[in-house]
N, C-alpha and C positions, 0 to 999 in steps of 0.2 A: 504494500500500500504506500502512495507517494502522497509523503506531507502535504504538498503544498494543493490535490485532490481532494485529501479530506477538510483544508483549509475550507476549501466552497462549498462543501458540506456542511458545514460546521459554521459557515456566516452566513448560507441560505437559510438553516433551522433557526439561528438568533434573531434574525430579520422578519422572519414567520411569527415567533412567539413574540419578541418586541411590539410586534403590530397588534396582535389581539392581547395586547397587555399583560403577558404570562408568564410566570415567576420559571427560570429555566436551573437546571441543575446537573453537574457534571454527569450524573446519574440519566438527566432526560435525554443527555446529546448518546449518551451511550445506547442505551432502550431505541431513541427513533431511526441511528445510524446502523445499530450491528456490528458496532468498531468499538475492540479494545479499549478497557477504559485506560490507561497507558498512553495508547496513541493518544485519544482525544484529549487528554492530560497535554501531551507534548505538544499539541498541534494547537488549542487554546492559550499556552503558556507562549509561544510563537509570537499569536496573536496577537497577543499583548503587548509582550516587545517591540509590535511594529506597531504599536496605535491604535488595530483596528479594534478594541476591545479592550472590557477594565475588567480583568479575571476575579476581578474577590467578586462581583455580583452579576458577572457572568452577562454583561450588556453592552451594546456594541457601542463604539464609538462614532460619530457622525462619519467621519469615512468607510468604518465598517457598517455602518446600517446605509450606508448609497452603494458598496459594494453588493452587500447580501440582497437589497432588493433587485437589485438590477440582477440577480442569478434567480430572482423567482420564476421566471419562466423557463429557462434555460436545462436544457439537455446538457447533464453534467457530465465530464467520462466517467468510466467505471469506477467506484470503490475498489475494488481488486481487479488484477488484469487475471483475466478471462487463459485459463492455459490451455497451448494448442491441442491435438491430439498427439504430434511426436513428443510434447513433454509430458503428456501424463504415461505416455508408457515405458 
């Protein structure tokens, strides 16, 4: 899984709960994604570091809530890359 995938993951779902005013929790990004709570540890803790987000209450920052909307509609790639049939065998 590539960080910076589950990055827009992880800014679409805050920008979703943001908007219907809903209290989010390391616990909820884990349950709606199906991603390691680890990853999403690492990949919010990121976030943060860049501005788009303030990790103690788990809310985006104005760049990060103009990012995340703007992925609401959006075909995101895969959470996991899909393995061919010569690598699963």
């Amino acid at each position: 899984m590539e960080p910076h995938v589950l990055s827009l993951y992880i800014l679409r779902a805050l920008a979703r709960h943001q908007i219907r005013e809903r209290r989010v929790t390391l616990q909820t990004l884990v349950d709606e994604l199906g991603v390691r709570r680890v990853d999403v540890r690492r990949t919010v803790s990121l976030l943060h570091e860049q501005g788009y987000l303030d990790v103690v209450r788990l809310h985006l920052s104005m760049a990060g809530f103009a990012l995340g909307i703007g992925l609401l509609d959006r075909k995101l790639p895969e959470l996991r890359r899909v393995a061919s049939a010569s690598e699963a065998a």
